[in-house]
N, C-alpha and C positions, 0 to 999 in steps of 0.2 A: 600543469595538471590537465588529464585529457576534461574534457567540455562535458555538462550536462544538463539535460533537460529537465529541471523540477516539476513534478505535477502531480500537484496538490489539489484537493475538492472534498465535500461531505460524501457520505455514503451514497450511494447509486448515481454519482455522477458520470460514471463512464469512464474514469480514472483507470481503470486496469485494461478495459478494450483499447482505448487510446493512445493507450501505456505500450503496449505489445504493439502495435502496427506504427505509432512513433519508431520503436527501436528497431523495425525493422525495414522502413524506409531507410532509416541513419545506417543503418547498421551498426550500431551501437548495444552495446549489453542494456540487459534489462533489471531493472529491481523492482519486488512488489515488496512494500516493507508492512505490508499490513501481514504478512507471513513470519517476520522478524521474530516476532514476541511468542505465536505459535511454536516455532522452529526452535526454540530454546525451550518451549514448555514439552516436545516430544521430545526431545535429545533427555532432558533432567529426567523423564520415566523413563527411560531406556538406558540412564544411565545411574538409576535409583539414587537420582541426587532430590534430597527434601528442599518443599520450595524453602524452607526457614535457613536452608545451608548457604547462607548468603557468598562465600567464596567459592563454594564448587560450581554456584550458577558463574559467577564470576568467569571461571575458569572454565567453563563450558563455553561459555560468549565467547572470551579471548579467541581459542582455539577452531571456533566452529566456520566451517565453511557452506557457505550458501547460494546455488546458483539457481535464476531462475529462468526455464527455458520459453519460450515465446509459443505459444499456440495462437494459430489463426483466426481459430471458433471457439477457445473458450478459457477459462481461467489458465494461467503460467502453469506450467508444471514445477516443482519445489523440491532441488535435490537438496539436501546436507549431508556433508561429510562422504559424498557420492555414494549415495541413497536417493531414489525419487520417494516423497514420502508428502508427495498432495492431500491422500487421501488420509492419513495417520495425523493432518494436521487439523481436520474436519470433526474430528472426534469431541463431545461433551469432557470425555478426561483431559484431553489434550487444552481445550478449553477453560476449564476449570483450573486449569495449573497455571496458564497464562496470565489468570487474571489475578492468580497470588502473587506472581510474581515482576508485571509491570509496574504495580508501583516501588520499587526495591530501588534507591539511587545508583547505589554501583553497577545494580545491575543496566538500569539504562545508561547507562556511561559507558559502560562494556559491548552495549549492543550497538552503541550510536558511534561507538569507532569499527565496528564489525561493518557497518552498514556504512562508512567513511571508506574502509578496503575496496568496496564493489567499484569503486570508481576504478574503472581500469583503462586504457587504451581499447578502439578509438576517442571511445565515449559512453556514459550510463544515459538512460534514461529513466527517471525514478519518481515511482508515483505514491503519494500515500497524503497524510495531514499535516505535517511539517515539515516537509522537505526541502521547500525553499525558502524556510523561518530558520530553522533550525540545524537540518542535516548538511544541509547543502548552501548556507547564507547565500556564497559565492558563484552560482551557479550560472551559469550566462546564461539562460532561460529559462523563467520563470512562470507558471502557467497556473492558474486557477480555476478549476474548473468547477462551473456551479449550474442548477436548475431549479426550478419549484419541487419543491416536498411532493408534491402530486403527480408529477411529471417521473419522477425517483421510482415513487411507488410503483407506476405502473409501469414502469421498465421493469425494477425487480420482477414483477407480477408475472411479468409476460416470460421471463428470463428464467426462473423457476417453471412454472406451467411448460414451457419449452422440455424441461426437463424430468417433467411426470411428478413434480410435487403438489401435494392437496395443500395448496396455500389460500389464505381470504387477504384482498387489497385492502381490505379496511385497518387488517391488524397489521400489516407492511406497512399501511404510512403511521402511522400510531408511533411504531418501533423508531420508524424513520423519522420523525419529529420529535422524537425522544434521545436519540442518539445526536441530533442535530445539537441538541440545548446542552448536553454534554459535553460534548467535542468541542463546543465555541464555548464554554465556561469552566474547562478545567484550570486550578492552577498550571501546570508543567503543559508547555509547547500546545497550547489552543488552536482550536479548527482556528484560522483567517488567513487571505491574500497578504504574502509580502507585500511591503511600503511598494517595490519595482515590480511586481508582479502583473502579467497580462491575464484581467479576467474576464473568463468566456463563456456565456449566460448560455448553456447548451439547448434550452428547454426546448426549441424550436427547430433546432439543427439536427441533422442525420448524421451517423460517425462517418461519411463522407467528407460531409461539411466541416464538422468540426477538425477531420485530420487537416486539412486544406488550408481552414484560418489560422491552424498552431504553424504550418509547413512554411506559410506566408511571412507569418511574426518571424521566424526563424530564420529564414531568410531577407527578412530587411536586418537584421540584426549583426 
């Protein structure tokens, strides 16, 4: 099986900038799978499947195809079905359908072999919450990537405001301290570092730095 790089961490860890200049050091494909669950929730409105139609999402997963392209300055761009549809995954509907439909069993069984296919030759590198728990056990790199709740926010902060949104840091780390206690207490595949996993306490580091110490691990490996 070609090789992959798991990398896993809470929200504003730097997981997706990381993610993208990993994979293209490697030259390896990219997956952001925090797009997964989106990508099924715009395909079922565009293909007027009801989130309750528990086999047609089925069959949407099955068939759906997802690639994610590597920007240098900013989030992946997200084709399916050779569509780019970034912006169509950003949406409150789009949204809102996702989150009828993540807890659905078959349906995550459907998405977590869809998201099994991305592994292609050379090699993936794949960032999101469970990747190297659950997506990827096997993965010959393992990567955790974490910071302070405060340190998150004010990336968010700065990373938004970069981008002309009226945002307050107070209600970003709120969100972010909230979604933290979720993610590490759900029943099904919980925020945590695999048992082998290398975790990399960012808060201090520059994504210089941090490309440098995962590039290091990987090569003693």
């Amino acid at each position: 099986m070609p090789p992959v790089l798991a990398l896993d961490g809470p929200s504003g860890s730097g997981k997706g900038t990381i993610g993208q200049i990993c994979a293209l050091k490697f030259g390896w494909h990219y997956l952001d799978s925090g797009a997964i669950y989106r990508g099924l929730a715009w395909l079922a409105n565009s293909k007027s499947v009801a989130a309750d139609d528990v086999a047609g999402l089925v069959a949407l997963a099955e068939s759906m195809s997802l690639v994610c392209h590597v920007q240098t300055d900013d989030v992946a761009q997200i084709e399916i079905n050779g569509r780019i549809v970034t912006d169509d995954l950003r949406t409150e509907e789009t949204g809102e359908m996702a989150s009828k439909i993540a807890p659905l069993g078959s349906v995550r069984a459907a998405l977590l072999a869809m998201q099994r296919r991305c592994r292609r030759t050379p090699g993936l590198v794949a960032d999101g919450r469970d990747m190297g728990t659950v997506v990827f056990p096997d993965a010959e790199f393992k990567v955790f990537l974490t910071a302070s709740a405060e340190i998150r926010a004010q990336r968010r902060f700065d990373q938004l405001k970069s981008k002309g949104f009226d945002v307050n840091l107070a209600r970003l780390l709120e969100s972010i301290q909230a979604r933290d206690v979720r993610d590490s207490s759900r029943a099904e595949s919980p925020l945590k570092p695999a048992d082998d996993a290398y975790v990399l306490d960012t808060s201090a580091l520059s994504i210089d730095e941090v490309v440098a110490c995962i590039m290091d691990h990987v090569n003693q490996r």
